[in-house]
ZAMARGU-4260 file (C-alpha; in steps of 0.2 Angstrom, whole numbers, plus 5000, padded with zeros to 4 digits):
<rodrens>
0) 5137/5026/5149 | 5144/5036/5136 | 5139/5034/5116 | 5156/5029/5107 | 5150/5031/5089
5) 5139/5028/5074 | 5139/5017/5062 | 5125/5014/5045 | 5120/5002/5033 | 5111/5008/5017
10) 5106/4994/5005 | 5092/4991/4992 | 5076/4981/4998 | 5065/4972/4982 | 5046/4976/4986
15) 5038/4961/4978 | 5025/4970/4973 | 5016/4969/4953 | 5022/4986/4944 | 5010/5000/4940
20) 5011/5008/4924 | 5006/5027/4917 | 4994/5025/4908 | 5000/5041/4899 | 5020/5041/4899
25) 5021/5021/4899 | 5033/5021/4913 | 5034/5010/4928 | 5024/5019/4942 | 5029/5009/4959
30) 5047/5007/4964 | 5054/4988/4964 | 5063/4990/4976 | 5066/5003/4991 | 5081/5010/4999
35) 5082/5007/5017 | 5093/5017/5030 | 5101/5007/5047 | 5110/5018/5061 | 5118/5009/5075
40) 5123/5019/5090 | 5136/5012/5100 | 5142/5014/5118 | 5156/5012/5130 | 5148/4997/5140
45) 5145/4985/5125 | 5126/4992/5125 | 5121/4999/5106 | 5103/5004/5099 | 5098/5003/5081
50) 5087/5016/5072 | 5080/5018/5054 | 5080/5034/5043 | 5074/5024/5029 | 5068/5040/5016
55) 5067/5028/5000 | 5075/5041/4988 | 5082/5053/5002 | 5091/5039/5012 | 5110/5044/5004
60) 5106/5062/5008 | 5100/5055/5026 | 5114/5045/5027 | 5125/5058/5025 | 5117/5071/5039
65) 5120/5058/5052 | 5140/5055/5050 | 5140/5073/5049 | 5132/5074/5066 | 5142/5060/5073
70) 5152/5074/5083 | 5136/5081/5091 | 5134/5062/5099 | 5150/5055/5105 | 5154/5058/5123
75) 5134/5061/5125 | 5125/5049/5136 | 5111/5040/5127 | 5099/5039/5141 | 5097/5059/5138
80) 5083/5055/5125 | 5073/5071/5124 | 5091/5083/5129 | 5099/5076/5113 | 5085/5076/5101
85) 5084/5095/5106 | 5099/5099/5106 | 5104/5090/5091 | 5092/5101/5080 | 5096/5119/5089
90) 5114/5117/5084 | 5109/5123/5066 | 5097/5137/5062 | 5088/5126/5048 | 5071/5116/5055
95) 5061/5103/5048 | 5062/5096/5033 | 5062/5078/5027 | 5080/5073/5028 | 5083/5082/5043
100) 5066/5073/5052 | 5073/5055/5047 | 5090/5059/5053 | 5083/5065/5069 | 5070/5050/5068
105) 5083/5036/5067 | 5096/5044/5082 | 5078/5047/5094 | 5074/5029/5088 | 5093/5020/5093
110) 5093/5031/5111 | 5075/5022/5113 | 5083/5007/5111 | 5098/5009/5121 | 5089/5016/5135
115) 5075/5002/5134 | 5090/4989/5136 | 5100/4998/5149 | 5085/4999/5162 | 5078/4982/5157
120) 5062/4989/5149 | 5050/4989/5131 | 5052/5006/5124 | 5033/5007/5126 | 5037/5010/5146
125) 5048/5024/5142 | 5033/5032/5131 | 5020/5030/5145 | 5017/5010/5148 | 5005/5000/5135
130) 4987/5002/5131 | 4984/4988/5122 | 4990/4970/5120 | 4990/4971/5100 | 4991/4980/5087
135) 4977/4980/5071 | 4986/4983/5054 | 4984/4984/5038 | 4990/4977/5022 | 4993/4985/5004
140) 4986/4972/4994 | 4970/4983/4985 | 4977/4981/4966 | 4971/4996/4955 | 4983/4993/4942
145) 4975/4978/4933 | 4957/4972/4933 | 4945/4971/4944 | 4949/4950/4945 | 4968/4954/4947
150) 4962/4963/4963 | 4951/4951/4970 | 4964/4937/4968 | 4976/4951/4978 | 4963/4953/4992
155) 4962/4937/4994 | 4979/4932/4995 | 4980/4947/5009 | 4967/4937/5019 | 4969/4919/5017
160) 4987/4926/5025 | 4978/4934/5039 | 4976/4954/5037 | 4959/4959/5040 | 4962/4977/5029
165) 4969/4979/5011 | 4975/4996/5006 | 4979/5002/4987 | 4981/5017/4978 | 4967/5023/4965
170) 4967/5036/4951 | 4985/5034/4946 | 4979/5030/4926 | 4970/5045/4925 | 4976/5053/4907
175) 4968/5070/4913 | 4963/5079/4928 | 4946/5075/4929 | 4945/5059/4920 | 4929/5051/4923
180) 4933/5035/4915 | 4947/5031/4929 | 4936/5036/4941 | 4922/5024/4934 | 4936/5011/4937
185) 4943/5012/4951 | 4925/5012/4959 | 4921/4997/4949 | 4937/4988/4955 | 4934/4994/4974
190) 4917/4988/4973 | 4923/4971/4966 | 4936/4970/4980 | 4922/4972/4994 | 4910/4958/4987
195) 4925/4947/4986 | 4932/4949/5003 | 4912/4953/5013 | 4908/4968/5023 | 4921/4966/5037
200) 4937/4970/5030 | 4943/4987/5030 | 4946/4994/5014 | 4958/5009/5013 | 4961/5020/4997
205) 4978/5031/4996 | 4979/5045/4983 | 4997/5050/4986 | 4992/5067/4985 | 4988/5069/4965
210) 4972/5072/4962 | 4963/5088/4961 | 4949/5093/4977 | 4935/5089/4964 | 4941/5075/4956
215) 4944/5068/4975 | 4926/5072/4979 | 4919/5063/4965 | 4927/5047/4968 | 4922/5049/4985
220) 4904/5051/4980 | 4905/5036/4968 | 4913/5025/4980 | 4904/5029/4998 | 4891/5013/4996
225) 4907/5001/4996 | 4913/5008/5014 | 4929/5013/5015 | 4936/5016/5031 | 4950/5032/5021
230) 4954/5041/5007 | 4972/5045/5011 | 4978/5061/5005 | 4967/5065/4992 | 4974/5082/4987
235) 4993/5089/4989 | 5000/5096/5003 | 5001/5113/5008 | 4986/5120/5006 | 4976/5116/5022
240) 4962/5125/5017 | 4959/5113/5003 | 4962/5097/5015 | 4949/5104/5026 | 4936/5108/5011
245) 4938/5089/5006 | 4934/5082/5023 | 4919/5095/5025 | 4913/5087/5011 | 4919/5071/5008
250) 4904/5057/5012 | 4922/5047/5016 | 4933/5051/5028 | 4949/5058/5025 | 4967/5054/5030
255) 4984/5064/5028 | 5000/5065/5038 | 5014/5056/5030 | 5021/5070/5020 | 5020/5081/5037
260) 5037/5082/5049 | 5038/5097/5063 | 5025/5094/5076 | 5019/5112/5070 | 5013/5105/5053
265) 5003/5093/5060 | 4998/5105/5075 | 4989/5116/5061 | 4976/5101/5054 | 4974/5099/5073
270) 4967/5113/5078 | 4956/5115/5062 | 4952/5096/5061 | 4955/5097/5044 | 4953/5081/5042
275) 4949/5063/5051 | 4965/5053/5054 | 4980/5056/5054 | 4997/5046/5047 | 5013/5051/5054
280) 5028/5043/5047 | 5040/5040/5060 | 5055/5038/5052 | 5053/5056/5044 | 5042/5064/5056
285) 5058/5065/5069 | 5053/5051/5077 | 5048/5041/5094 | 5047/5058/5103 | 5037/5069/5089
290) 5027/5055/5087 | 5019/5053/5105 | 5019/5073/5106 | 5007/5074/5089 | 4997/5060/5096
295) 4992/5068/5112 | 4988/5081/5103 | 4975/5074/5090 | 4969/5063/5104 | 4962/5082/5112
300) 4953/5085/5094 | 4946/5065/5095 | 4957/5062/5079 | 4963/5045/5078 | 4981/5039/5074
305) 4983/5027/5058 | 5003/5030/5056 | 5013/5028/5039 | 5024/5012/5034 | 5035/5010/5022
310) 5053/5004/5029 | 5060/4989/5038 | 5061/4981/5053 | 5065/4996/5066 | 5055/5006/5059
315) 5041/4994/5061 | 5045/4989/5079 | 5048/5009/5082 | 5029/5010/5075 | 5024/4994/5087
320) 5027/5003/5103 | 5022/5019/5099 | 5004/5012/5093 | 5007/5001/5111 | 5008/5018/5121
325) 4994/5030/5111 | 4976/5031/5117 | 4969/5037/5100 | 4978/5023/5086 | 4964/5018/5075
330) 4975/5007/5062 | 4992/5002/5058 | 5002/5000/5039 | 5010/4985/5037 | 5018/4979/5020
335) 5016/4955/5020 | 5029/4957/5005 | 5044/4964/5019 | 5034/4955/5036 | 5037/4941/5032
340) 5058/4946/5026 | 5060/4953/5043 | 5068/4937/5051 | 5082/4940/5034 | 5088/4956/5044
345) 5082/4954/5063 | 5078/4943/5076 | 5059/4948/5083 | 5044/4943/5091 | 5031/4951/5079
350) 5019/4938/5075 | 5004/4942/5064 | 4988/4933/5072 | 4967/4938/5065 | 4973/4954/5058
355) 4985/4959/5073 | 5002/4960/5080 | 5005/4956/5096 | 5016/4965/5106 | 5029/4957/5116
360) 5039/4963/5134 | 5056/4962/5125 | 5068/4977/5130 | 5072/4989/5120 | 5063/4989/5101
365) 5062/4972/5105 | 5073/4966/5091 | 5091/4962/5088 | 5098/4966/5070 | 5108/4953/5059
370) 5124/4963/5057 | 5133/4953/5048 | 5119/4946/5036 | 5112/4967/5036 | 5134/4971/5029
375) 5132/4961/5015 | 5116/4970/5008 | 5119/4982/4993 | 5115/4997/4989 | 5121/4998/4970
380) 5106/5009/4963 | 5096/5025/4966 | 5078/5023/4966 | 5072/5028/4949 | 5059/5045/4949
385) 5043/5042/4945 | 5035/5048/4929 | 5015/5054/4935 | 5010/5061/4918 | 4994/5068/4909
390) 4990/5063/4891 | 4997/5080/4886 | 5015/5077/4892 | 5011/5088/4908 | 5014/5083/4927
395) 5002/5079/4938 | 5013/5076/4954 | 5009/5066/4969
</rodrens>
């Protein structure tokens, strides 16, 4: 068997979700829609494999890697999963990165595939065979944006439709660094949340990596009574010395990963334990084989996996059997709004029961793509930039 060619689709995905707005800038805040990335690899025996680079506003520039290293595939044979994804990257002197980590993702993904349907087999038996018969996941239903009712009729709509965890993203309307009146609300919203929906639900809280260490560290303190189970990247990346500061002091604990692509950028916060939990993305973070390699690697610090989601269908069933094959997954992202779409794009077996997926024995990703119905999506705009701004017209980044 021998890979013939590549082929992509590249369209525009509405997110269903209520838009945020700065508080200061007055500008929309969350995308309406995202941009997702599909790469089908095919073969000379009729056999192909799908994989997802979806990077939201990367995905052109993602596209554009892997037609440029269609010539490093064709000939190859697609079983070869760990030569290829090697070789692949030696070929140019340049490592890492967020384009480069999708591209890599969305080929190791489709070889996966093809090689789960050549021998017969779930792509979790190529990753070590399945620990668990489910998979618990999460929604992001926690609504920040509004009031504190808006987000208790959010929560529960997440769990009358049978998600047992609601994540949102608190802090965003914070006019300076360390606002205390944002900080007040949030709390007071996440504290509304939790008497509506009881004390088993987890409740997640994602800062997208904006606010400051300190300002992180107060909301932590102000919330702790309400039990979050995370506070996901509450500081930016790049500094690991602040990550592990928070997490020593933090009464919550912390989360971060999803900005985070060679296994030696996750293999730093490893060996420090700088913080609780980590969140891969696997469709940047080079995919099904980097994946499994970080895994093992926080599984030896006792770090538990609660990986990043933010694409479509492979992606997800990507994410499905790695979290099959890992010892150490605490929690999975999941998005109802594009669930439940799934079956618009793909035929799968993903069924969300008591606030779990179960897993199925199909080969392969255990999915077959809608081509035709995936060709007649459109891409016909780029995903507008967010503007994160302080009262004073100066950035305050994510």
């Amino acid at each position: 068997m021998r890979i013939t060619g590549i082929r992509t689709y590249m369209f525009n995905v509405a997110t269903s979700q209520r838009p945020a707005t700065d508080a200061a800038s007055g500008q929309v805040l969350s995308s309406q829609f995202k941009t997702w990335l599909f790469l089908k690899i095919e073969t000379d025996v009729g056999i192909c494999g799908w994989g997802e680079g979806s990077g939201e506003w990367l995905s052109p520039m993602v596209r554009t890697t892997l037609h440029e290293w269609e010539p490093l595939l064709v000939g190859r044979d697609p079983t070869d999963i760990g030569v290829l994804w090697e070789d692949v990257q030696n070929r140019l002197p340049w490592k890492g990165g967020p384009v480069f980590g999708s591209a890599i993702a969305a080929i190791d993904m489709a070889l996966h595939d093809i090689t789960g349907k050549a021998w017969g087999v779930p792509v979790y038996k190529l990753l070590g065979g399945r620990r668990r018969d489910r998979v618990k996941v999460y929604d992001g239903a926690l609504f920040f944006s509004g009031s504190a009712e808006d987000a208790r009729q959010m929560a529960r709509e997440s769990v009358g439709q049978g998600f047992n965890g609601l994540k949102g993203n608190p802090l965003e309307g914070r006019t300076w660094p360390m606002e205390r009146r944002e900080v007040e609300r949030c709390a007071e919203i996440l504290y509304a949340v939790r008497q509506e929906v009881g004390p088993y639900v987890e409740l997640m809280l994602d800062c997208h990596g904006n606010p400051s260490p300190e300002l992180a560290l107060a909301f932590a303190r102000l919330i702790a009574d309400a039990g979050p189970l995370f506070i996901e990247e509450p500081c930016k990346v790049g500094s690991v010395d602040a990550l592990a500061q928070i997490s020593e002091r933090s009464v919550v604990p912390i989360a971060m990963g999803e900005k985070l692509f060679t296994f030696r950028e996750f293999k730093e916060i490893i060996d420090r334990r700088a913080c609780a939990y980590l969140q891969p993305d696997i469709s940047h973070s080079f995919g099904l084989t980097n994946f499994v390699r970080v895994a093992h690697a926080a599984a030896e610090q006792q770090m538990l996996m609660a990986p990043h989601n933010a694409g479509g269908p492979i992606y997800f069933s990507a994410l499905m059997h790695a979290d099959a094959a890992i010892e150490n997954l605490l929690i999975q992202e999941a998005n109802r709004a594009w669930f439940r779409r799934f079956a618009e794009w793909a035929d799968h077996d993903w069924v969300l029961k008591d606030g779990f997926i179960e897993l199925n024995d199909r080969p392969g990703l255990g999915l077959e793509i809608r081509e035709e119905a995936v060709a007649a999506e459109r891409y016909d705009s780029a995903m507008a930039f967010r503007q994160y701004r302080y009262a004073d017209g100066s950035w305050k980044g994510w």
